[in-house]
Gaussian input, Z-matrix of N, CA and C with variables (Angstrom, degrees):
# hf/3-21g

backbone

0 1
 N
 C     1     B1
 C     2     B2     1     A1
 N     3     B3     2     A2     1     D1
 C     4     B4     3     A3     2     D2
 C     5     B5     4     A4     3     D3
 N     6     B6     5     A5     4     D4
 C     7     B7     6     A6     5     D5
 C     8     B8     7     A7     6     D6
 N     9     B9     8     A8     7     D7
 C    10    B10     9     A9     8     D8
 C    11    B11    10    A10     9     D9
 N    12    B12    11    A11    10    D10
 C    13    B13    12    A12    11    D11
 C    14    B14    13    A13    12    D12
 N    15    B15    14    A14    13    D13
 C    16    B16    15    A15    14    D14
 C    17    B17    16    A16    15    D15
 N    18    B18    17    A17    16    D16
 C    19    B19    18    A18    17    D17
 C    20    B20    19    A19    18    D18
 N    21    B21    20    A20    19    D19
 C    22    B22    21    A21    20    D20
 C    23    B23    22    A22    21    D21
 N    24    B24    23    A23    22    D22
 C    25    B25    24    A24    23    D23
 C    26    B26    25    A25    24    D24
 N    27    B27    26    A26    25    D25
 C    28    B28    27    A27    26    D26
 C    29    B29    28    A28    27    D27
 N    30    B30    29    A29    28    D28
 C    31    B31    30    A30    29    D29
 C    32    B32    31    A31    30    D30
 N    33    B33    32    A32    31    D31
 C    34    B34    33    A33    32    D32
 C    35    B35    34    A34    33    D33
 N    36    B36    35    A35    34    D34
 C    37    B37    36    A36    35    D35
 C    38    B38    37    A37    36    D36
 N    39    B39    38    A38    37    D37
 C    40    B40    39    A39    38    D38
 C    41    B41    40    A40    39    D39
 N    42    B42    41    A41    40    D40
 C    43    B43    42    A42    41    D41
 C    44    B44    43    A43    42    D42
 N    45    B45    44    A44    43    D43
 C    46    B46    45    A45    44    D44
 C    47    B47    46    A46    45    D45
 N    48    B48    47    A47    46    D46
 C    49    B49    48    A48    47    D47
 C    50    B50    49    A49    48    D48
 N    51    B51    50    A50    49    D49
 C    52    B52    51    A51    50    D50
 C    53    B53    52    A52    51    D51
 N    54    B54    53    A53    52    D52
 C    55    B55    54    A54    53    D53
 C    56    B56    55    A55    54    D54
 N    57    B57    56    A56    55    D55
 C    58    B58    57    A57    56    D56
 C    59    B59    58    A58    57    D57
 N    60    B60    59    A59    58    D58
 C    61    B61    60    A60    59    D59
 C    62    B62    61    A61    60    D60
 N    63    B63    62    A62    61    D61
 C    64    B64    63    A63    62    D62
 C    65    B65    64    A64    63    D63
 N    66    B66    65    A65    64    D64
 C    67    B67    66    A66    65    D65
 C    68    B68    67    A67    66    D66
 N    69    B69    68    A68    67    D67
 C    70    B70    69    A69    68    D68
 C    71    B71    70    A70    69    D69
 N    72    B72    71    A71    70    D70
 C    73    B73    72    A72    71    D71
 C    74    B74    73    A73    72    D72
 N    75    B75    74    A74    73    D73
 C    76    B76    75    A75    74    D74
 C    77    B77    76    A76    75    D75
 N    78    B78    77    A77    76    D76
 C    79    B79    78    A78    77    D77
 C    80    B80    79    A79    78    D78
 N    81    B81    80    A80    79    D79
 C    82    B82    81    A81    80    D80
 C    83    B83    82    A82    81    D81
 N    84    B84    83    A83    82    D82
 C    85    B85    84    A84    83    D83
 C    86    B86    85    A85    84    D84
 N    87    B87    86    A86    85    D85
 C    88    B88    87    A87    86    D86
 C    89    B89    88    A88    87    D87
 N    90    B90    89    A89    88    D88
 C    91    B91    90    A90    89    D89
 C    92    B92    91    A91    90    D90
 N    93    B93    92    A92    91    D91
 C    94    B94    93    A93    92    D92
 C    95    B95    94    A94    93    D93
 N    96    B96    95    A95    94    D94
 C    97    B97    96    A96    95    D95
 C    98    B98    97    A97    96    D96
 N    99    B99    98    A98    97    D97
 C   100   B100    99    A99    98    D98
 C   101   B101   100   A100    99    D99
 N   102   B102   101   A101   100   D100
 C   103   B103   102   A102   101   D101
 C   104   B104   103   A103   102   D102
 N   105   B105   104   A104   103   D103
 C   106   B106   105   A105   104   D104
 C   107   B107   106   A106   105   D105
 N   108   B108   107   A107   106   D106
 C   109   B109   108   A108   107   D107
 C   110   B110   109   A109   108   D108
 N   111   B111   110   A110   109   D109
 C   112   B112   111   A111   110   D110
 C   113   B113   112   A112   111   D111
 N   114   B114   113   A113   112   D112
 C   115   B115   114   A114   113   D113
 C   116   B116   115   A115   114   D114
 N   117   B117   116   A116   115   D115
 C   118   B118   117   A117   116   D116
 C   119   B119   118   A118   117   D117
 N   120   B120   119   A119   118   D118
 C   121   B121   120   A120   119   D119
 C   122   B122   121   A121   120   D120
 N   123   B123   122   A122   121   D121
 C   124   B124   123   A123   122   D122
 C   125   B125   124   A124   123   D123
 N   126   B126   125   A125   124   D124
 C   127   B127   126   A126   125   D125
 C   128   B128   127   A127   126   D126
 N   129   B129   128   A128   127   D127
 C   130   B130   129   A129   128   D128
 C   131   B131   130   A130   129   D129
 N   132   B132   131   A131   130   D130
 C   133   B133   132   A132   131   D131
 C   134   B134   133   A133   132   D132
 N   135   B135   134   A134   133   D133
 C   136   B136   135   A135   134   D134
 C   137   B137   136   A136   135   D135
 N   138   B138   137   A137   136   D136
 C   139   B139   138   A138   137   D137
 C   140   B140   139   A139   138   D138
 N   141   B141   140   A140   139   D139
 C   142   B142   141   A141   140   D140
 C   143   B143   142   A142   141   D141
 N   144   B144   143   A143   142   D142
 C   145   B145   144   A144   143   D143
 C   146   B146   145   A145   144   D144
 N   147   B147   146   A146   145   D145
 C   148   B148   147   A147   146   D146
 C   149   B149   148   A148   147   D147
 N   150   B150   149   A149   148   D148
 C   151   B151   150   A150   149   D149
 C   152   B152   151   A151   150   D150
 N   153   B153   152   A152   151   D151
 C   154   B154   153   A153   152   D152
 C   155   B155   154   A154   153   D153
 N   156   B156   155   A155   154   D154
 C   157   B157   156   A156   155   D155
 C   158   B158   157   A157   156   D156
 N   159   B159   158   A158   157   D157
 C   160   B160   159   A159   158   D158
 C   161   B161   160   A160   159   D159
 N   162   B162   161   A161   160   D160
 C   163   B163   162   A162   161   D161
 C   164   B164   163   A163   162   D162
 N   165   B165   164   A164   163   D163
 C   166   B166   165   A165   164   D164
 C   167   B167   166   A166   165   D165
 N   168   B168   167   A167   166   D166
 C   169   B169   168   A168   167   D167
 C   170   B170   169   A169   168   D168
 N   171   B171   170   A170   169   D169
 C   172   B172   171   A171   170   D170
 C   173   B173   172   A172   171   D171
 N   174   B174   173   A173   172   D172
 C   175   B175   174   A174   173   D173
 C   176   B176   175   A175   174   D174
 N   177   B177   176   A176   175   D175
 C   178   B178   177   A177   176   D176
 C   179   B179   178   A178   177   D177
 N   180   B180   179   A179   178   D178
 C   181   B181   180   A180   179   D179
 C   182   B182   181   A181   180   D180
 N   183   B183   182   A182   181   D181
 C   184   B184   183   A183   182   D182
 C   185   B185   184   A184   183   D183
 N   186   B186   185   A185   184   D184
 C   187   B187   186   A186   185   D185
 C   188   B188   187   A187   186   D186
 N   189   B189   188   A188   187   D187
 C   190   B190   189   A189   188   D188
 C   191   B191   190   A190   189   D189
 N   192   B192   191   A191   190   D190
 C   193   B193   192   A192   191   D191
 C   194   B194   193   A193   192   D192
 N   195   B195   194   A194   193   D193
 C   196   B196   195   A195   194   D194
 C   197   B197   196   A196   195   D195
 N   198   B198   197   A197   196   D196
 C   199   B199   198   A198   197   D197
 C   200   B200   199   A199   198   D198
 N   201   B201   200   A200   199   D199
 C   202   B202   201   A201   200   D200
 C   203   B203   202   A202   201   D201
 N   204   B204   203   A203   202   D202
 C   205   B205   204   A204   203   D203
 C   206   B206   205   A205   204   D204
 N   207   B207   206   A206   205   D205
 C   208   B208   207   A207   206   D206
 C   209   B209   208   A208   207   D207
 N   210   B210   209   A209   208   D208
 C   211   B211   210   A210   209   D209
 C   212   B212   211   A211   210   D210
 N   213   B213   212   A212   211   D211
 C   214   B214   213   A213   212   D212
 C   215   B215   214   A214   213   D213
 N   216   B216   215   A215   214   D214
 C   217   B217   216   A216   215   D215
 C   218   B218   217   A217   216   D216
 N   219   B219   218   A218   217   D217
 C   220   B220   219   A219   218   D218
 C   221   B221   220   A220   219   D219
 N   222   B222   221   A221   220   D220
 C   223   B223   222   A222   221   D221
 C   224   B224   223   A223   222   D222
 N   225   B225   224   A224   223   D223
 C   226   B226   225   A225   224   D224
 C   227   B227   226   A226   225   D225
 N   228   B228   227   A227   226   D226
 C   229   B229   228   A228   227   D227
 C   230   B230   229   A229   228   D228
 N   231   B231   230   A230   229   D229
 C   232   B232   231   A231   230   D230
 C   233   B233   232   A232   231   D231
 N   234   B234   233   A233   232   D232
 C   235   B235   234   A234   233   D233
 C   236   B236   235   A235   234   D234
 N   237   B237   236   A236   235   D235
 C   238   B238   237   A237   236   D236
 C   239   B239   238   A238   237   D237
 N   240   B240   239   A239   238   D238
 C   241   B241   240   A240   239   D239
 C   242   B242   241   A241   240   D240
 N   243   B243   242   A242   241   D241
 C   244   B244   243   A243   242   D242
 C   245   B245   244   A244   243   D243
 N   246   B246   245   A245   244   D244
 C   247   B247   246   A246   245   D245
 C   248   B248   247   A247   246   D246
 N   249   B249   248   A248   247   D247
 C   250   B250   249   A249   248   D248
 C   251   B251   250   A250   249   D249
 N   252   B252   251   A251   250   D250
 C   253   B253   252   A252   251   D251
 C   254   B254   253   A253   252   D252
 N   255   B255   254   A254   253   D253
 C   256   B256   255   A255   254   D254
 C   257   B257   256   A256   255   D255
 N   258   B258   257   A257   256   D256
 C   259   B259   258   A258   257   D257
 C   260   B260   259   A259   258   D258
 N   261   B261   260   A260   259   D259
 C   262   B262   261   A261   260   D260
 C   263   B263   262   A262   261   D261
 N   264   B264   263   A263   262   D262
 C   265   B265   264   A264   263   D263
 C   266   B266   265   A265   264   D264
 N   267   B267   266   A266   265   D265
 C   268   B268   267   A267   266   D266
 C   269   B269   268   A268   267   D267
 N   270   B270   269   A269   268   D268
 C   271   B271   270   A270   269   D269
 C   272   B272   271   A271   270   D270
 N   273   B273   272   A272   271   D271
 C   274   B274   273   A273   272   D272
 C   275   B275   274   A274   273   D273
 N   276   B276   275   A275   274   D274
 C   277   B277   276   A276   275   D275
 C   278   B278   277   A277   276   D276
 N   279   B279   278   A278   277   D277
 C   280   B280   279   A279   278   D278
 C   281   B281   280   A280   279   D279
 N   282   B282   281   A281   280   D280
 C   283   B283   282   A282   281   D281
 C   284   B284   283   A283   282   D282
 N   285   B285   284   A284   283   D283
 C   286   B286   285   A285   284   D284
 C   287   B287   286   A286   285   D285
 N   288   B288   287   A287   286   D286
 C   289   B289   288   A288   287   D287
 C   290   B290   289   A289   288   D288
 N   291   B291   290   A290   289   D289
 C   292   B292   291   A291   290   D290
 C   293   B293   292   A292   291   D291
 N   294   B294   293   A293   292   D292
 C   295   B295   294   A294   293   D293
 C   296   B296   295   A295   294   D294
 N   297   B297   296   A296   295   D295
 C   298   B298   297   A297   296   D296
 C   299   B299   298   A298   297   D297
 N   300   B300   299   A299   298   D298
 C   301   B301   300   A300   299   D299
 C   302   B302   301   A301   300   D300
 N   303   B303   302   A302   301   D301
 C   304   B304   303   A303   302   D302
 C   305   B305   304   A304   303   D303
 N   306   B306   305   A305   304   D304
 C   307   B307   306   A306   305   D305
 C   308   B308   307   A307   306   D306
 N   309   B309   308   A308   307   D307
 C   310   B310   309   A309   308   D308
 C   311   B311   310   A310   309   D309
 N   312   B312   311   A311   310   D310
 C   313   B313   312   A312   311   D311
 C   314   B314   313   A313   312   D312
 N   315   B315   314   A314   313   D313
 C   316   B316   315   A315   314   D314
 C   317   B317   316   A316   315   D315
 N   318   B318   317   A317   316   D316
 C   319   B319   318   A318   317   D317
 C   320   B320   319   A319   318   D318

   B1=1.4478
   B2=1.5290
   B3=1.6772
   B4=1.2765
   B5=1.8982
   B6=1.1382
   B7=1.7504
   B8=1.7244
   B9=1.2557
   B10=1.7414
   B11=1.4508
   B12=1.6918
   B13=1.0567
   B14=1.3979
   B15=1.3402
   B16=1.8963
   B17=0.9701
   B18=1.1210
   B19=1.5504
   B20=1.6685
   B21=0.8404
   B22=1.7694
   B23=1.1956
   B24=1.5404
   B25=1.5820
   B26=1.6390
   B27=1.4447
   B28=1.8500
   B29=1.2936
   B30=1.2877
   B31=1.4784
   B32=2.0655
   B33=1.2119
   B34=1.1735
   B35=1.6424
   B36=1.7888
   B37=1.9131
   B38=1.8180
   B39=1.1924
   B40=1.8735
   B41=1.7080
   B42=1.4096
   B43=1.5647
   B44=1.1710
   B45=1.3243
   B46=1.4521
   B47=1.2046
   B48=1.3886
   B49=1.7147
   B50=1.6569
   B51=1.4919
   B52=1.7154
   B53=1.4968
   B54=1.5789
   B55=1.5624
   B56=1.7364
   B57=1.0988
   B58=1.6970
   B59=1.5011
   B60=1.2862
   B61=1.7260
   B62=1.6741
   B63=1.4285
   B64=1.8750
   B65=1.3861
   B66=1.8515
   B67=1.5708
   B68=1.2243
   B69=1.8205
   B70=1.6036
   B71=1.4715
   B72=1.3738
   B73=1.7679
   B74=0.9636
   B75=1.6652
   B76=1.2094
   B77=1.3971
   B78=1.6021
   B79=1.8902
   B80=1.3412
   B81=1.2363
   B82=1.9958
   B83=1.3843
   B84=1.3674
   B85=1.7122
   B86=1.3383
   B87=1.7373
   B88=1.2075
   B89=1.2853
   B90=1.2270
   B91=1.9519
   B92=1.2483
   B93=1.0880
   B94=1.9032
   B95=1.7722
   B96=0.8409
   B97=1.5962
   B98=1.5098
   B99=0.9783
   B100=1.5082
   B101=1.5779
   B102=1.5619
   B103=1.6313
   B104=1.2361
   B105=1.3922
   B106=1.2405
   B107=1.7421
   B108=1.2536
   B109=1.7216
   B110=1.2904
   B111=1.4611
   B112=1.5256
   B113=1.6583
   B114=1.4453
   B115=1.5387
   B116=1.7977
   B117=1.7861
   B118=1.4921
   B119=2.3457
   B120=1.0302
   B121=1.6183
   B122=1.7655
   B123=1.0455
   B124=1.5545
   B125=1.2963
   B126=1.5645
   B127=1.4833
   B128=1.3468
   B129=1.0105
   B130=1.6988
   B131=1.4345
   B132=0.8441
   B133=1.4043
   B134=1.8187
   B135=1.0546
   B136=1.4494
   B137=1.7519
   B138=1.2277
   B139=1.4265
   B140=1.9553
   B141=1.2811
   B142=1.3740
   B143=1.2518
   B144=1.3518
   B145=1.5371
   B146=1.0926
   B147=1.1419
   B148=1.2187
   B149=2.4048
   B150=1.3166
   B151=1.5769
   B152=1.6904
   B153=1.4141
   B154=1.4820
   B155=1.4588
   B156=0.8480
   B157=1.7383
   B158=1.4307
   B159=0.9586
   B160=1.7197
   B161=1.1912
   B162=1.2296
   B163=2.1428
   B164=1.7300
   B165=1.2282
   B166=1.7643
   B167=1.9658
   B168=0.9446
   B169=1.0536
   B170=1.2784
   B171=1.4940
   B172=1.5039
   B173=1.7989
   B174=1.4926
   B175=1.6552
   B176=1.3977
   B177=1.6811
   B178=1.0538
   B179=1.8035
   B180=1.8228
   B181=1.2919
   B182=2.0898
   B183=1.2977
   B184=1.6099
   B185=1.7139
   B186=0.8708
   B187=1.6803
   B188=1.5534
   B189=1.5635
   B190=1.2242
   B191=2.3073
   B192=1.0513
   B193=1.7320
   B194=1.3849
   B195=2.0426
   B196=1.1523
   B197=1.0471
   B198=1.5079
   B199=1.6186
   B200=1.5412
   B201=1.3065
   B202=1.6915
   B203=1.3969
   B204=1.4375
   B205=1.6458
   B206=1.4265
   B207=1.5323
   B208=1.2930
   B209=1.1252
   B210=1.5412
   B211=1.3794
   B212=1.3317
   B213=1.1433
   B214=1.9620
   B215=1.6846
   B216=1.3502
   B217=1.1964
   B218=1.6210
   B219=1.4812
   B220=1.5993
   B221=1.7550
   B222=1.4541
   B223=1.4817
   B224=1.5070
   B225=1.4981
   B226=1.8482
   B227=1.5449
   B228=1.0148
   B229=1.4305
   B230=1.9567
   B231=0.9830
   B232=1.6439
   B233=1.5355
   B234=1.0642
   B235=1.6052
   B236=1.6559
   B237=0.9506
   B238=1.1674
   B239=1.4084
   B240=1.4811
   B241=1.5779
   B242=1.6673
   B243=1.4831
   B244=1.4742
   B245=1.2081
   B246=1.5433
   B247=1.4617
   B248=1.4901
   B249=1.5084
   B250=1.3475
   B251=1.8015
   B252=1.6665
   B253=1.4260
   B254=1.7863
   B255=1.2305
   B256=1.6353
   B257=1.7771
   B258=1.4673
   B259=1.2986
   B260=1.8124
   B261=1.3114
   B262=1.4433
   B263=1.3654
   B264=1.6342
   B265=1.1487
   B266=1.6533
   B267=1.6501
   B268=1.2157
   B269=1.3901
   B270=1.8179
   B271=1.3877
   B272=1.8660
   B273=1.1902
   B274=1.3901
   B275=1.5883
   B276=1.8079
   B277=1.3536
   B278=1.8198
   B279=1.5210
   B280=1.2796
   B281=1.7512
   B282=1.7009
   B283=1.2800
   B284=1.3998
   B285=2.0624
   B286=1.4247
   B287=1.4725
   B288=1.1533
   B289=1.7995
   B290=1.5187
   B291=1.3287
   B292=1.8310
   B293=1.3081
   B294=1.3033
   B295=1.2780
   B296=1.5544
   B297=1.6850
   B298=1.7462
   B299=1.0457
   B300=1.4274
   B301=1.2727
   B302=1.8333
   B303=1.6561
   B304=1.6270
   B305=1.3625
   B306=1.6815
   B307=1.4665
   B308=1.6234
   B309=0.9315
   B310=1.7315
   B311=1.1788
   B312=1.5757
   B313=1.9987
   B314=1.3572
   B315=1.6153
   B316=1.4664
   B317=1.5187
   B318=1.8051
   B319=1.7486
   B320=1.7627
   A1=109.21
   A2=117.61
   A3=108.73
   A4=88.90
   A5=77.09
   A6=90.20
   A7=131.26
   A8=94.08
   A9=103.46
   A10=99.87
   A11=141.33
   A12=128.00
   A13=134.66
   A14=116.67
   A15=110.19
   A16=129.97
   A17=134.24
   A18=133.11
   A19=131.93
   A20=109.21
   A21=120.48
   A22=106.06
   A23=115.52
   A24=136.72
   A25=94.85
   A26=100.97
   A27=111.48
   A28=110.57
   A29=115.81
   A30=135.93
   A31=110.93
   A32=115.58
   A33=111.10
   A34=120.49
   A35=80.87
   A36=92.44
   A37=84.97
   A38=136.37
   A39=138.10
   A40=80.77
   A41=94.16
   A42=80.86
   A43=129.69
   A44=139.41
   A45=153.08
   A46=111.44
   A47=118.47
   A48=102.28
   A49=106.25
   A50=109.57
   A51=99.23
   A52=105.43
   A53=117.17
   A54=123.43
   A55=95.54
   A56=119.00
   A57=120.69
   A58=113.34
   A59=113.92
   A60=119.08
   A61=112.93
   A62=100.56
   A63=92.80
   A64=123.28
   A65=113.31
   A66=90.02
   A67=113.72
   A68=93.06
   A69=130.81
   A70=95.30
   A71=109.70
   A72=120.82
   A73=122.70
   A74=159.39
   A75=143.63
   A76=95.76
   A77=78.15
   A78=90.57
   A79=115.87
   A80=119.68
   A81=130.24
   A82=81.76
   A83=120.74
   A84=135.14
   A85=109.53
   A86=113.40
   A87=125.47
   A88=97.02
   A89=120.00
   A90=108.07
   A91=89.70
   A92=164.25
   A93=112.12
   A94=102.88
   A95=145.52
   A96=132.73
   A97=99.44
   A98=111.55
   A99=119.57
   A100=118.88
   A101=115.11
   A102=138.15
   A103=97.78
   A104=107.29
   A105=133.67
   A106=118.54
   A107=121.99
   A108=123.50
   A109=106.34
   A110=102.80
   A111=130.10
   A112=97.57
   A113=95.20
   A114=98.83
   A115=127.89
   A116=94.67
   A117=113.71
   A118=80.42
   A119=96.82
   A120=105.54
   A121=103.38
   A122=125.91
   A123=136.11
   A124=109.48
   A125=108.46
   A126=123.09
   A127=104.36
   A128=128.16
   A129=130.73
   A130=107.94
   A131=104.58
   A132=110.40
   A133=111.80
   A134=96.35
   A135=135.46
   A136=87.18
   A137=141.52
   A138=151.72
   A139=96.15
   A140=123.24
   A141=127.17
   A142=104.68
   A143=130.60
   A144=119.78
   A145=138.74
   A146=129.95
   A147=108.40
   A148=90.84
   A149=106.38
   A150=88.49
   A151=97.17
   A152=110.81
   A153=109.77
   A154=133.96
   A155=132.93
   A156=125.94
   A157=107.12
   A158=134.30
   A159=144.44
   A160=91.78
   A161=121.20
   A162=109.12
   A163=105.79
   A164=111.91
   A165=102.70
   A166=95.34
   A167=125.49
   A168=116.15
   A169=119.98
   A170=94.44
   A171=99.54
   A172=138.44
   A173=89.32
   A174=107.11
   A175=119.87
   A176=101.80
   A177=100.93
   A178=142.10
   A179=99.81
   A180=88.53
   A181=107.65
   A182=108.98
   A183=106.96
   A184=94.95
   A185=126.23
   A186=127.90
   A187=116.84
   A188=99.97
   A189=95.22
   A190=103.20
   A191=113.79
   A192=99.75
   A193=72.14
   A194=109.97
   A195=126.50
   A196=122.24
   A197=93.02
   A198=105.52
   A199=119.81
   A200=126.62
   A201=132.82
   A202=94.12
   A203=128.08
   A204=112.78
   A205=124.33
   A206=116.84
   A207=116.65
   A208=134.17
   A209=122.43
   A210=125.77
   A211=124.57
   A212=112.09
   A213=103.66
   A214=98.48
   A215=145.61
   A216=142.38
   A217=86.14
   A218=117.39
   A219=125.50
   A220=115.29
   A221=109.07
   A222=109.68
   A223=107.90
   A224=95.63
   A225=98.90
   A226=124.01
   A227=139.48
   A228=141.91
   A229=109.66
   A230=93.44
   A231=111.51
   A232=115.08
   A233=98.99
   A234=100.27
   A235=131.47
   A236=116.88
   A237=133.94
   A238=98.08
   A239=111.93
   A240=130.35
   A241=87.03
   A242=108.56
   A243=117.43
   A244=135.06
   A245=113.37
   A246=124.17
   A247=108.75
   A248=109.98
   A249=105.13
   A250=124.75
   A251=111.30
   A252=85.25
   A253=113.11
   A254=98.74
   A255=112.74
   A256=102.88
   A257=103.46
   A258=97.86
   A259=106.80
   A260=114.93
   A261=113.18
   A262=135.36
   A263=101.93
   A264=98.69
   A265=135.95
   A266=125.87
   A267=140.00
   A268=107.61
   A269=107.21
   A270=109.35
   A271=117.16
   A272=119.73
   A273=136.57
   A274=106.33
   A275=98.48
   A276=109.09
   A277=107.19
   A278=104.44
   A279=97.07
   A280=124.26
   A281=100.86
   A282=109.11
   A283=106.13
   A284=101.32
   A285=104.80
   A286=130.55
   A287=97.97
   A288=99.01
   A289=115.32
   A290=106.00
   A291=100.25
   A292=114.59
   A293=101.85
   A294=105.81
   A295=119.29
   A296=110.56
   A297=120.32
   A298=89.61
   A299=140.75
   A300=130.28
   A301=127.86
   A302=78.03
   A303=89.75
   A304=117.86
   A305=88.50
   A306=107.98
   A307=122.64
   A308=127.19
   A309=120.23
   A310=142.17
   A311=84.06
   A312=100.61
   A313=79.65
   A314=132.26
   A315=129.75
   A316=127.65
   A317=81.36
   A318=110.04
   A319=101.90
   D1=128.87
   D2=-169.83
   D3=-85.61
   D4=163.17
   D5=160.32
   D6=-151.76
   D7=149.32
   D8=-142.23
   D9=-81.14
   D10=140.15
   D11=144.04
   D12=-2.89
   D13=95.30
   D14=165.14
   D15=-54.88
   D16=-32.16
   D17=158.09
   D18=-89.66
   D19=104.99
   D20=173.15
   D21=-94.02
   D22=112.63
   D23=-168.82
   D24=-59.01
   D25=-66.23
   D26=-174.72
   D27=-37.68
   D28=-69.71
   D29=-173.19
   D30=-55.09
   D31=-19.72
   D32=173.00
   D33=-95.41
   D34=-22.26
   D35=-172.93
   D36=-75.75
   D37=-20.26
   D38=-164.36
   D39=-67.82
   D40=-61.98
   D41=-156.45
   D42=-86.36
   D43=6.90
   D44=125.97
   D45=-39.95
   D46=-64.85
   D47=-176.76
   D48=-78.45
   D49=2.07
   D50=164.70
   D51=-69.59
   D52=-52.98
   D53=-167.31
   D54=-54.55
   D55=-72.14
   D56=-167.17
   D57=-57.43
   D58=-29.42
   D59=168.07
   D60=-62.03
   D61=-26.63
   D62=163.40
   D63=-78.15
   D64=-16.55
   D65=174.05
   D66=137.93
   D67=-57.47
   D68=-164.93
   D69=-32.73
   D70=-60.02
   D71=-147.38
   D72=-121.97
   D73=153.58
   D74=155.83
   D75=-83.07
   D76=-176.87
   D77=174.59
   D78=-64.85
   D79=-43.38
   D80=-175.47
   D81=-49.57
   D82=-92.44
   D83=-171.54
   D84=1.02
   D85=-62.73
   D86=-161.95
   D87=-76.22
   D88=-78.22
   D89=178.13
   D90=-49.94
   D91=-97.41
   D92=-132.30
   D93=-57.55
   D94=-53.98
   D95=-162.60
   D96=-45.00
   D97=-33.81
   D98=-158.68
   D99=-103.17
   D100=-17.21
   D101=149.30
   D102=68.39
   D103=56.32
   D104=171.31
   D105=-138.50
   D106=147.11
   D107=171.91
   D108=-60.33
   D109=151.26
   D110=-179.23
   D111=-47.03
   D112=-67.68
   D113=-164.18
   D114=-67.33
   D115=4.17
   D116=-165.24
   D117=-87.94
   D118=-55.29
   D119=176.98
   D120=-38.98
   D121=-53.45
   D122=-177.02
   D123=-51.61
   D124=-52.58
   D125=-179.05
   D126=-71.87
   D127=-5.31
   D128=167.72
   D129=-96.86
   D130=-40.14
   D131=178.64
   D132=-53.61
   D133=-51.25
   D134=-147.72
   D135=-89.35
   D136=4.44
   D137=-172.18
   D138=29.59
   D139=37.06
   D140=162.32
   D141=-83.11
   D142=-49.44
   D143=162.75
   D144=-105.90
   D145=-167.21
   D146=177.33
   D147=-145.47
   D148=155.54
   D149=-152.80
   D150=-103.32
   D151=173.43
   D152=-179.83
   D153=-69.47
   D154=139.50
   D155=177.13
   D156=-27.17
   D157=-29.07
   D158=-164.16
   D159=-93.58
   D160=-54.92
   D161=-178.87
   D162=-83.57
   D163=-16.78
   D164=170.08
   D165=-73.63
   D166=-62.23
   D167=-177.67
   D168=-32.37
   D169=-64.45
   D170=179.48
   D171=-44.41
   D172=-36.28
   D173=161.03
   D174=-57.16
   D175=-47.86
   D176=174.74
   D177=-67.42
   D178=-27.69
   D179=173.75
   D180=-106.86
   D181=6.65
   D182=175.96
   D183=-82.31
   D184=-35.99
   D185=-166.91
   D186=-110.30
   D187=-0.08
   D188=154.39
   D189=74.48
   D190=14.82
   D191=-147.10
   D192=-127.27
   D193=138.17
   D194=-176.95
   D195=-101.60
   D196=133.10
   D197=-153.46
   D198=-47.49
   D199=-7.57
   D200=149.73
   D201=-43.94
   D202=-75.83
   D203=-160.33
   D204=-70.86
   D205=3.01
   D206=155.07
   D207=-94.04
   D208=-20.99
   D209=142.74
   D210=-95.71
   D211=30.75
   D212=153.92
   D213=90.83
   D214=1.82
   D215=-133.28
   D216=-134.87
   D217=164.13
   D218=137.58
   D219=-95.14
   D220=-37.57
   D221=168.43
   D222=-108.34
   D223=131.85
   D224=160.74
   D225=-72.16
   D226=110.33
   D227=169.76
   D228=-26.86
   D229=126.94
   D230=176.02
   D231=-34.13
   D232=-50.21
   D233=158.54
   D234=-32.28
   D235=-53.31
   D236=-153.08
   D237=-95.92
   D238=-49.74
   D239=-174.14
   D240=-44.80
   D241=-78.47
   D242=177.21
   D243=-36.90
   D244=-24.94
   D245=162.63
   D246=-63.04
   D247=-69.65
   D248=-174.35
   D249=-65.28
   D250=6.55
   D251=165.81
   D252=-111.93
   D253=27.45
   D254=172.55
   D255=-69.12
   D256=158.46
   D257=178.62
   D258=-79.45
   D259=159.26
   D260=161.80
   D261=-18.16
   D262=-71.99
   D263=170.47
   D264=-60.10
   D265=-16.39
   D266=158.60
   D267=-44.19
   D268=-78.48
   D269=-170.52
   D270=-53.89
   D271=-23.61
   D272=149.31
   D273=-16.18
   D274=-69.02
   D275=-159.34
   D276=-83.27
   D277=-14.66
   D278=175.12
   D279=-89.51
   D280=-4.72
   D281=179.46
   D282=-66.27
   D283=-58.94
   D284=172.11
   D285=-30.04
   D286=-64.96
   D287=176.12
   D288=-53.31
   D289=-24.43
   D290=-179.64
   D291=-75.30
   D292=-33.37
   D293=-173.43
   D294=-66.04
   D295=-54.79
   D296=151.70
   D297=-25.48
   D298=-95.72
   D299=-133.03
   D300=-66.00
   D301=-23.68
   D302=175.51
   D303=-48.70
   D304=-72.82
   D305=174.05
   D306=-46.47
   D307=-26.83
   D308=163.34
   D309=-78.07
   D310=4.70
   D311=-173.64
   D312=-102.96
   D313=-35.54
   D314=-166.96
   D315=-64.82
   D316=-30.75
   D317=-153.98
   D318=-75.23

């Protein structure tokens, strides 16, 4: 089974400037909810990055918005579903390994 990228740069920068297009928050506001730098929010904005499982989460349970409308989807792929009902410390260990792996395709 292939499986698709979890993060969609576009689709996260949609829904960030959806949250701040209501008003609610500035940018500072939002990086602190989100315990991240101002300018890390921009770069999201800005589809230059794309943010960590810990700030997708975080979007997801401070704003309440399902995780379909942060990646572009109405259903999340099984994958992911299954990621997030691991305990903490699991998905922890699966960040780690992503990250190794990231970095060696980079390196």
């Amino acid at each position: 089974m292939q499986v698709r990228p979890v993060t969609d740069k576009e689709c996260i920068s949609k829904a960030i400037l959806n949250i701040l297009g209501k008003g609610e928050f500035t940018e500072k506001e939002l990086a602190e909810k989100l315990g991240v730098s101002r300018n890390m929010i921009a770069n999201y904005m800005n589809a230059v990055s794309a943010p960590s499982m810990r700030v997708i989460r975080a979007l997801h349970d401070t704003f309440h918005l399902p995780y379909g409308s942060i990646f572009g989807e109405e259903e999340m792929n099984e994958t992911f579903i299954k990621y997030s009902s691991l305990p903490e410390d699991e998905q922890q260990l699966i960040n780690v390994l992503i990250e190794k792996l990231s970095s060696r395709t980079r390196g």
